[in-house]
C-alpha positions in Angstrom: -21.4 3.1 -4.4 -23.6 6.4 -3.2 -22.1 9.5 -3.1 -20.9 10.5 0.4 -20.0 6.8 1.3 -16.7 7.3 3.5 -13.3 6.0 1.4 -10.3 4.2 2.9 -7.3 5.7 1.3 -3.8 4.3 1.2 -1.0 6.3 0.3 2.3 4.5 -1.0 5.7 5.9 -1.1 9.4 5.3 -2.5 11.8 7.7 -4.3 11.0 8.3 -7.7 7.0 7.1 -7.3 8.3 5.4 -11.1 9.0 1.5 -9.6 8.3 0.2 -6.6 5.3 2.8 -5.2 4.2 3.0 -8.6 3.9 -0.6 -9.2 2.2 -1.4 -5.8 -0.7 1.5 -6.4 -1.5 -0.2 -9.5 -1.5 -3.6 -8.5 -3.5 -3.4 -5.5 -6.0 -1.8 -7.7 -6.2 -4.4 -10.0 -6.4 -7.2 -7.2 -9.2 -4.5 -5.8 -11.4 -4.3 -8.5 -11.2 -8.4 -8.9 -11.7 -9.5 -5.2 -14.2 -6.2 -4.1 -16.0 -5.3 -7.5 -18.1 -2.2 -7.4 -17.2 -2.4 -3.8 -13.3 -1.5 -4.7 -14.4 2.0 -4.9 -14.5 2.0 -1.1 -10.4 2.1 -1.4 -8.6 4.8 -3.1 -4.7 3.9 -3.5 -2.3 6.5 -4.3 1.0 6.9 -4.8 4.2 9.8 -3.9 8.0 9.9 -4.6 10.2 11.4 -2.0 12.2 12.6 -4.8 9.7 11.7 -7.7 10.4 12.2 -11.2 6.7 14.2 -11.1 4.7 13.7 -14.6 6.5 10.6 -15.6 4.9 6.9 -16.6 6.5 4.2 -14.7 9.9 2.8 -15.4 9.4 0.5 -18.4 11.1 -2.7 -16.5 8.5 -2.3 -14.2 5.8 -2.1 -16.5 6.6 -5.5 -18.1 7.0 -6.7 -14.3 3.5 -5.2 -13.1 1.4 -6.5 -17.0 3.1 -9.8 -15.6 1.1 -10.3 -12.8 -2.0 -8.5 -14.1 -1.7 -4.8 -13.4 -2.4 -2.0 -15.7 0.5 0.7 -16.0 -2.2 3.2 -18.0 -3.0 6.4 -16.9 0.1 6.5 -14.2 1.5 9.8 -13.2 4.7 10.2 -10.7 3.7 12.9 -8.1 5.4 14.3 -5.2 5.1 13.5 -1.7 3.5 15.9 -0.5 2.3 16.9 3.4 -1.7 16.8 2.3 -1.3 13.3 0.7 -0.1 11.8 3.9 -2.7 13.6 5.9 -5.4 12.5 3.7 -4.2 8.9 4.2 -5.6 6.2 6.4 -3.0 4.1 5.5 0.7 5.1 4.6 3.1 1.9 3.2 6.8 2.9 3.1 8.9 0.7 0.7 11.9 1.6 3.4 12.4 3.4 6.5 14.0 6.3 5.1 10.4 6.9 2.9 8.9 6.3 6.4 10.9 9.4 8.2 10.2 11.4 5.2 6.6 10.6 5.6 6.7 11.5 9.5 8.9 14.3 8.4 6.0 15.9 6.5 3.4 14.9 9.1 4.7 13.5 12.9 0.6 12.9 13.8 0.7 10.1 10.7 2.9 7.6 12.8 0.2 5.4 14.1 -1.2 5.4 10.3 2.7 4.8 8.8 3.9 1.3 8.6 6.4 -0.2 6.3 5.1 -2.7 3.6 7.0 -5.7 5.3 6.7 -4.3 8.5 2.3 -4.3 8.0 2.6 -8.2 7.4 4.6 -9.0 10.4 2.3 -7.0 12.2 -0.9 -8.7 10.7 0.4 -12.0 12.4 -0.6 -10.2 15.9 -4.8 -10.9 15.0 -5.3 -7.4 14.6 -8.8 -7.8 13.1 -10.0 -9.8 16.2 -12.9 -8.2 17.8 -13.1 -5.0 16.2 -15.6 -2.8 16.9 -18.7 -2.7 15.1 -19.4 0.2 12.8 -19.3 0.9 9.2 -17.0 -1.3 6.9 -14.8 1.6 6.5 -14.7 2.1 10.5 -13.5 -1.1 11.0 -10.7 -1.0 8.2 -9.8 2.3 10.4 -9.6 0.4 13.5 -7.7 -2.4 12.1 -5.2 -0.3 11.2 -4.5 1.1 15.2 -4.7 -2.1 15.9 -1.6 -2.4 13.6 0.1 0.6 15.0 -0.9 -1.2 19.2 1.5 -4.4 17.9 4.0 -2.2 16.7 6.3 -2.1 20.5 5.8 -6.4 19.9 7.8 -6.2 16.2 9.8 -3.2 15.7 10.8 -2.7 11.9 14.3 -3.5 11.2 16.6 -3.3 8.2 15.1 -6.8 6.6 11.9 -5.0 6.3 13.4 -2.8 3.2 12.3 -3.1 0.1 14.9 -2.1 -2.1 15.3 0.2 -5.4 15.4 -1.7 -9.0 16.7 1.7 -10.5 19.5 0.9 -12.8 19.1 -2.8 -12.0 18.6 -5.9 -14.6 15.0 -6.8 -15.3 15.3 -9.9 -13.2 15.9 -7.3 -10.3 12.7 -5.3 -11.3 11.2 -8.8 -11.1 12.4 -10.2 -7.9 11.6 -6.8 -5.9 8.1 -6.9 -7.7 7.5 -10.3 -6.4 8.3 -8.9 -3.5 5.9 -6.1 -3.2 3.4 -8.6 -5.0 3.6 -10.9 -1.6 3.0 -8.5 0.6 1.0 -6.1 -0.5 -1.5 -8.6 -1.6 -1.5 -10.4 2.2 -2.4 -6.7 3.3 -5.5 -6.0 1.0 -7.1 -9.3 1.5 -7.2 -9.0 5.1 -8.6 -5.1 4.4 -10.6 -6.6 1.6 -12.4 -9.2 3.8 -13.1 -6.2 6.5 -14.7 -3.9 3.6 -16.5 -6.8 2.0 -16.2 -10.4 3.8 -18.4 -12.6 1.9 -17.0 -11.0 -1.8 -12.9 -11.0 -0.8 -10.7 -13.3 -2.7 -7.2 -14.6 -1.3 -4.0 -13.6 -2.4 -2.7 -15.3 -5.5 -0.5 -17.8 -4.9 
């Protein structure tokens, strides 16, 4: 990748940026880096906590969850959500809708880039990538997402699109809600990953 090649960034955010954010940034790296290659470095995921615990590694339940389906807790850092993060974003996946008004909060002109995780499926089901416009690989993974935020008024999020907090919880918890966040954050970056690189994506695993 040359220097100065535009980045598609995607920010994540829950509470404590130790579980469920946490766990999502380094998953989708890992399925990244296996479906793009080199060409991952076109995507930059990062992760924020509404109320994160900032410095800590991720909770160790979801560690065992995310080395499960072949993510890499290393290196991982809780940071605050901060307004500069979302800015920076062109992509922002809420876990629930209370991340998503603290998101907006921080930065009303992020709406049409703020979706919920569950909420970004549904909306995926609309053919959002039909006809986009041509440009650069990272253009198009911009206008896929407005496209998103246009089918928005046809789903409206609602309570079942909350993905909720393992904190405290069993390990089976930490598991189910990681399965959770595997499913759909993996439908998302194959349909991004065959806009940024069509002939090299992989599907989801199953």
């Amino acid at each position: 990748m040359g220097p100065g090649r535009p980045v598609f960034s995607i920010l994540l955010v829950c509470t404590g940026n130790v579980c469920r954010s946490a766990f999502a940034q380094q998953l989708g790296r890992a399925y990244l880096l296996e479906a793009l290659g080199a060409e991952a470095a076109a995507v930059r995921m990062t992760s924020a906590g509404t109320k994160a615990v900032v410095g800590s590694g991720m909770h160790p339940d979801t560690e065992l969850v995310l080395q499960g389906l072949g993510g890499d807790p290393d290196g991982f850092r809780a940071q605050q959500l901060r307004s500069d993060l979302i800015v920076e974003a062109d992509l922002v996946l809420a876990m629930t809708r209370r991340h998503r008004d603290a998101v907006l909060g921080l930065a009303p002109r992020a709406l049409a880039r703020t979706f919920l995780l569950q909420e970004a499926v549904g909306l995926m089901h609309e053919g959002a990538t039909a006809d986009l416009p041509d440009g650069s690989t990272v253009e198009r993974a911009r206008a896929w997402v407005a496209r998103l935020a246009a089918a928005r008024g046809r789903r409206p999020a609602g309570r079942g699109d909350d993905i909720p907090d393992p904190i405290g919880r069993p390990l089976e918890v930490h598991q189910e809600v990681g399965q959770a966040i595997s499913d759909a954050l993996l439908t998302v970056l194959a349909q991004l990953a065959a806009l940024l690189e069509p002939q090299g994506a992989q599907p989801p695993p199953g």
